[in-house]
Steps between C-alpha positions, in 0.01 A plus 500: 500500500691272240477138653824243491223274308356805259634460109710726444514585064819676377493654189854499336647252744800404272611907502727667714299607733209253455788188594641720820109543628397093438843411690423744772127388554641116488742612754213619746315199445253608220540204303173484330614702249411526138670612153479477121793545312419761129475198301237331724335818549464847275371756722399720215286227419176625699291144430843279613524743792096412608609172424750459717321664802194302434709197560727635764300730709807640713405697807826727422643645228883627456500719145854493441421453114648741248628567177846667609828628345739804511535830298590327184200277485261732654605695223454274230166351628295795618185307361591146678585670799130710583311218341640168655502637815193655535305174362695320758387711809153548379456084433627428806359748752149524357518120543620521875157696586277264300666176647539726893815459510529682903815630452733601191838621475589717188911586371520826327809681462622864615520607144146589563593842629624805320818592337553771687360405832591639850780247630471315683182417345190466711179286429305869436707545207314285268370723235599802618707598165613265131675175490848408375425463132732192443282287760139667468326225361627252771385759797152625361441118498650473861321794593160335379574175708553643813169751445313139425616398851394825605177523330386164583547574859316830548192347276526124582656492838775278378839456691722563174871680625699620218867506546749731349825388501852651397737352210587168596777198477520193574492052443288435210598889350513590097775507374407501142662771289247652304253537848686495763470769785835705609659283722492096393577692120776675678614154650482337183678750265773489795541184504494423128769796393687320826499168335582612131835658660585192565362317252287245693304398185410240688313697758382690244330252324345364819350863619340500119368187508315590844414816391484503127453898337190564298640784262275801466448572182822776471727233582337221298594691203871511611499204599306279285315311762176549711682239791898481632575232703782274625511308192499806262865626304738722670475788287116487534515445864783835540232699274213473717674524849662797318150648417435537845786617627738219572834474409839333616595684814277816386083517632276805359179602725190686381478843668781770671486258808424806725110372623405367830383180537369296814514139467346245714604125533229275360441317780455789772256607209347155616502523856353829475224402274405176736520687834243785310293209372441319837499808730358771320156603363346779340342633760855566699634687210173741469455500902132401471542325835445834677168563331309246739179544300596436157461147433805324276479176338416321157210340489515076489304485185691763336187736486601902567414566897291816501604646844885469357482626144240756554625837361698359164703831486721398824305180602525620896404850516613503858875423381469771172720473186703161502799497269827346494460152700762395409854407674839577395761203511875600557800570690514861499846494390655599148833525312527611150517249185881562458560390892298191459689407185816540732350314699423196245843566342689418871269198535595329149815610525501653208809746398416654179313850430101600504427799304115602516367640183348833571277506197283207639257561714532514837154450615372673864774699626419442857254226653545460881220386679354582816433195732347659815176368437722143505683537770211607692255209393810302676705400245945570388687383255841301567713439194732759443601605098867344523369168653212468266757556202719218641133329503441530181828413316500201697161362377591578144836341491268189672268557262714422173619142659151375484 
């Protein structure tokens, strides 16, 4: 039981859905909340991490921490993407059992499941058949985080839940160009082709100078610059929006536009994840509760309790194998990427054309998930895809006046 008076530490609390989880605790009257922002704290850094706990000592932990981006930069930084996030995870959840942190919450992401997986997709299909190739390294490092959670519980008797949630939108979104996921990058490139119709190089130059572009490499070389902002020369600043796919009154998208997506407003993602933190344990998702004579509990002084984790192989030999803890995050609803871009084209108001470029990738064809486990655990979402759009264009045209 998570006290009004416990600490509550969340990891990545400037992020989407790190922000829309410290606003929702606040608004429940959690208020002894902590963060660190990446510059005061680099959670690859597994001696700062120690550190930090050490000095801290929360008695729950929100992992919403991650080094995140969209086909194009989980393309370009297959390396970054495994790597960052895995030292993240393992800093951070090896230190929650050494400091006994009673309960953690840990944000993964349904790219963890196959590309081909029975829709909509079920908890049970985690590793049942091969990952999408363009996001692998991001969901074998996913994967690994919630089998932590997983692993720490059958061995330790920790209270770790690992959350999968569906893509998601929202305040506090990227909207970056080169990293972006599908639908602030969709907003964006909307909004920007919308403005350059009507030349609004004012509002141009404002958007840039929020959101300056970091050119990848390819479009460095066209043109000439690693950085494009507000202040930078017209023909620079119609070369890069050009590069990725912006033009007056014209918008390119990766992909045919034909896959299925299911998106989920950032903060329902929130509510979701709070409601799971404060009223549900491990031992509800596993149904150890009915087994009256296995004892379940971490030990005070962190020390492995021998009637618990007898039996490594399945920890409870009562219960058998235990796989896939885990709990899927969603609507249950989906529309394909050409619909939502109707969608985001409506809301801007935008009256030009959006090809898609079939020779891009277009990623999963189909990734629906199944929230039964969700909904029975006691918990529905309420922001519907048109709303949340609305949402979202709203924040960004507020964000750009600050």
């Amino acid at each position: 039981m998570i006290e009004k008076t416990d600490k509550i530490y969340v990891a990545g609390h400037h992020g989407l859905v790190g922000s829309a989880i410290w606003n929702n605790l606040k608004s429940r009257g959690y208020t002894n909340l902590v963060g660190r922002s990446h510059q005061e704290l680099d959670l690859t850094d597994q001696d700062a991490v120690t550190a930090f706990f050490d000095a801290e000592k929360p008695d729950a932990v929100v992992l919403a921490a991650a080094f995140v981006g969209g086909i194009m930069a989980n393309s370009l930084y297959r390396a970054d993407f495994i790597m960052q996030n895995m030292k993240i995870q393992c800093n951070v959840i090896s230190n929650a059992y050494t400091h006994h942190v009673k309960k953690l919450l840990f944000l993964g992401s349904t790219c963890i499941y196959p590309c081909h997986a029975p829709q909509p997709i079920k908890e049970d299909s985690l590793l049942t058949s091969e990952l999408e190739y363009t996001n692998e390294e991001y969901a074998i490092a996913k994967i690994a985080g919630l089998k932590m959670c997983e692993s720490y519980n059958l061995q330790y008797g920790t209270n770790y839940i690992a959350v999968m949630p569906t893509n998601l939108y929202g305040p506090n979104d990227n909207f970056h160009l080169e990293n972006s996921h599908v639908l602030p990058a969709m907003m964006r490139k909307i909004y920007l082709a919308r403005l350059l119709h009507e030349s609004d190089w004012q509002a141009i130059r404002q958007d840039l100078n929020i959101r300056p572009v970091n050119t990848p490499d390819a479009a460095a070389r066209i043109v000439g610059k690693t950085t494009i902002d507000g202040t930078s020369d017209e023909d620079s600043i119609l070369k890069i929006l050009d590069f990725f796919g912006i033009a007056d009154n014209h918008v390119t998208l990766w992909g045919t536009g034909r896959p299925l997506r299911e998106f989920l407003w950032s903060e329902d993602m929130a509510d979701a994840s709070v409601y799971i933190l404060l009223n549900v344990d491990f031992s509800d998702i596993i149904g150890i509760k009915k087994y009256s004579s296995v004892h379940y509990g971490a030990r005070t002084d962190g020390a492995i309790d021998r009637n618990y984790s007898e039996g490594r192989g399945g920890a409870i030999p009562a219960l058998g194998e235990i796989r896939n803890c885990h709990i899927n995050i969603g609507t249950g609803k989906e529309l394909t990427i050409a619909q939502l871009a109707d969608i985001v084209k409506e809301t801007i108001g935008f009256e030009g054309t959006i090809d898609f470029d079939s020779s891009k990738p277009d990623g999963t064809p189909r990734k629906l998930t199944d929230v039964t486990k969700l909904h029975k655990l006691g918990w529905h979402h309420k922001v519907e895809i048109r709303e949340g759009v609305k949402k979202l264009y709203d924040w960004y045209r507020h964000s750009l006046n600050r």
